[in-house]
N, C-alpha and C positions, 0 to 999 in steps of 0.2 A: 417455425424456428429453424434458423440455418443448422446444420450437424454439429460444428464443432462450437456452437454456443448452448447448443442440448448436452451434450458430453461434456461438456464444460461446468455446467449449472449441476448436473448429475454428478461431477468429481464434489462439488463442494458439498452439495446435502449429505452427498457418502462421506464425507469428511467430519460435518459436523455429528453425525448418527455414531462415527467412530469415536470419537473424544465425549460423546454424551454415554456410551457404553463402557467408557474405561473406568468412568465414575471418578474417585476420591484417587483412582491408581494413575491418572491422567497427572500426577503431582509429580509424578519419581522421575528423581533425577537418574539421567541413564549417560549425559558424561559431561562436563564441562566445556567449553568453549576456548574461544583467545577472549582475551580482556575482563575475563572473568566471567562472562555469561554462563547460563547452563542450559541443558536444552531438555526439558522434559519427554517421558514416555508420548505425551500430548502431541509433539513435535516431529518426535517420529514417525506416530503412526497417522497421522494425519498426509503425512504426504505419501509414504507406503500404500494410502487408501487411493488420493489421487491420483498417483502414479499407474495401480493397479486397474481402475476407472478407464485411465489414458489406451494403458496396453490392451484391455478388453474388448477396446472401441478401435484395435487397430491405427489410431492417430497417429502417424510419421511425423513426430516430434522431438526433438531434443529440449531434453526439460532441463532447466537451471535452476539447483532448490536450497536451501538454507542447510539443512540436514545431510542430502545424498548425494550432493553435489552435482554432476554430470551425468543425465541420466538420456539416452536414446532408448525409445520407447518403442521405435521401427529401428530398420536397417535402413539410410539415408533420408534421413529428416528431411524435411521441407517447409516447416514451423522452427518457431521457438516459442517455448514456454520460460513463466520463472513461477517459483513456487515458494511460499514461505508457509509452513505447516501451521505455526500456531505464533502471529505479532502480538507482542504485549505478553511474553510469557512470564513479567514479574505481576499483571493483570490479573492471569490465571491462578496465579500462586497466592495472592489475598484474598480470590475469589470476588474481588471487586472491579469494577471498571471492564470497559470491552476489549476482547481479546479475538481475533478471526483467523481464518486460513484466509489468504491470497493467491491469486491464480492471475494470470495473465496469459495468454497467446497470441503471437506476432504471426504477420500474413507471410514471413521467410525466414533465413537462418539469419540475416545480419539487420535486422530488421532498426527503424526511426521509431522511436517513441509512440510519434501519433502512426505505426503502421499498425495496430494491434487491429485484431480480429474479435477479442472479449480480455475483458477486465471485468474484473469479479472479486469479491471475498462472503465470507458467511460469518457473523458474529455467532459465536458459541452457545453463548449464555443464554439467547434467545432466538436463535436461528434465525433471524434477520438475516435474507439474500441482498446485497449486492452487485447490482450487474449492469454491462451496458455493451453496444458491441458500434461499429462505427457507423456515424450519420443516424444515430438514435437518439433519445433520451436515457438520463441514466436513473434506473430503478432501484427502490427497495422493494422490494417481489412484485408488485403489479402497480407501486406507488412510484410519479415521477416526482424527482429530486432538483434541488434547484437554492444555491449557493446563494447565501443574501442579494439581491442588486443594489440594494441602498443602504449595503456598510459601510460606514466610513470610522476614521480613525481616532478614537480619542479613549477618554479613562475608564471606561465599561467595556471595550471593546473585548470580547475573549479573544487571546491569543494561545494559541499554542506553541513550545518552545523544546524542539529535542538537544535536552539539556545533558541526556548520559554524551554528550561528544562536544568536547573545549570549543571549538571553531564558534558550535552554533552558540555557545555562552561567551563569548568574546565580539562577535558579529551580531550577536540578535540581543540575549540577556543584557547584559552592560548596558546596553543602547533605548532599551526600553523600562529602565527605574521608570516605578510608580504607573504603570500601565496593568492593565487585566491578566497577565502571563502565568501560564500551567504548564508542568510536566507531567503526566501521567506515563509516560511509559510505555503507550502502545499507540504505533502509529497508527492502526485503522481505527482506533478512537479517535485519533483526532479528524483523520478523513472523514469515518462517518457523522461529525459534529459537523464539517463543513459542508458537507452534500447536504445535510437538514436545514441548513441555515442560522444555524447556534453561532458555530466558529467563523469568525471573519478569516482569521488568519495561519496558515501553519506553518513555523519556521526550526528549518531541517538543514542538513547536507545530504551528498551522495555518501556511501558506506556500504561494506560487503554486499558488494554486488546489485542493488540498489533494487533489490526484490519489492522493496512496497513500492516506489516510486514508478515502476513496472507496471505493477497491477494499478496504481491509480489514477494514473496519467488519462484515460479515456475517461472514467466516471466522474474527475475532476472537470474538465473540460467541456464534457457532453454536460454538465449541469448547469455551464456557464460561469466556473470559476478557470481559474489558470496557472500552469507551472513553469516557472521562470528563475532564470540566472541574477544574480545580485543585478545586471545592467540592465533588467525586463526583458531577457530575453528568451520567447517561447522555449521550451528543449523536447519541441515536437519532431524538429529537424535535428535532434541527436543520434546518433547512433550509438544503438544499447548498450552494445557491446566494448562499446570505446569511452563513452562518456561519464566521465568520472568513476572509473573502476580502478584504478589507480590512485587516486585523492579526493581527497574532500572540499566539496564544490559546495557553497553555500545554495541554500535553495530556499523560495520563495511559494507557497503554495497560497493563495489571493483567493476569495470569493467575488472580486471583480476588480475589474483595471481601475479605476477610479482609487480605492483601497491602495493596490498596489504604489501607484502613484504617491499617493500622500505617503506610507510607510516611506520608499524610497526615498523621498524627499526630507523624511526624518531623519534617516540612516542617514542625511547626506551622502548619497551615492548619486 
């Protein structure tokens, strides 16, 4: 295994073993958010774990995380990370539905989408790894993953729909009455449903900082699905740090072009 996808995989297990030892205390709110969100002790100390993982392993990193914001791990980075402690933390809080830490590493500081080095997450509730690194396959611990190829669109199709933000309810909800459409709440539920081959479809924006989008852009891809701009357009060629960190950029996450197509064609886009 390359180093910085051992130390990588090693921040997540240390992540999950943290939030499975917090127990029933993994619940407490420890401070509120913008927009009302909150962010549990879970969230904290999950990235406090990967963070401390990072600094251990000596990785010249500058980490970008939901929680601690700006985090240099060395003295002149030469990576980027982004880090989302605990997705789907209203998941956590019913104790139902999947809930993971996210982890991504980029090959530099200003790094494109598809420059990543490892995309990762670990589901909690069952410690389900996560991982892929580039020109690989993308696994669930030693299992390869692989996005329907012969989804196509119609009234059984599961969809996924991130419904807590107007854009994707006005661009995606409206436009799809009477079709298979879920909110749950936590986006590496719904990635992980589409790396199985469950979910045809996940529809998102960009938003603070676009930490899952980060982390899933490789295992999405490497499984044979794809993420794309309302016009299909890849946003492998983005840059992270620019693209859509500012506003909310409708997003298209496919288990295949064919899928994509027909959607688009519905959306009349």
């Amino acid at each position: 295994m390359d180093p910085i996808e051992t130390v990588a995989i090693e921040a997540l297990r240390n992540a999950q073993k943290t939030v499975s030892d917090l127990g029933e205390s993994s619940k407490i709110i420890v401070n509120t958010k913008q927009r009302g969100e909150i962010a549990l002790k879970a969230d904290i100390e999950a990235e406090k774990t990967v963070i401390a993982t990072l600094r251990k392993a000596k990785i010249p990193i500058r980490i970008i995380s939901e929680e601690h914001g700006v985090v240099d791990i060395m003295p002149n980075p030469i990576y980027l990370g982004t880090l989302d402690g605990i997705d789907g933390t209203d998941a956590l809080k019913r104790g139902t539905d999947m809930y993971a830490t996210m982890l991504s590493i980029f090959k530099n500081i200003d790094p494109r989408y598809k420059d990543f080095l490892f995309n990762g997450m670990i589901e909690h509730s069952k410690g389900n790894l996560y991982h892929t690194i580039p020109g690989q396959k993308s696994f669930m611990g030693n299992i390869p993953l692989l996005c329907n190829p012969s989804a196509t669109l119609d009234k059984s199709t599961l969809i996924f729909i991130d419904e807590y933000i107007d854009i994707n309810i006005r661009t995606f909800t409206d436009n799809l009455k009477g079709f298979n459409t879920k909110c749950l709440g936590s986006s590496s539920h719904y990635y992980a449903s589409l790396l199985s081959g469950e979910a045809a479809l996940m529809l998102e924006c960009t938003r603070k900082g676009n930490l899952e989008v980060a982390a899933a852009y490789g295992l999405v891809t490497n499984a044979g699905g794809c993420i794309v701009t309302l016009d299909g357009q890849d946003i492998g060629d983005r840059k992270y740090n620019e693209f859509g960190q500012k506003e909310q950029i409708p997003l298209i996450t496919a288990a295949n072009r064919a899928i994509l197509a027909e959607l688009r064609a519905h959306l009349q886009l």
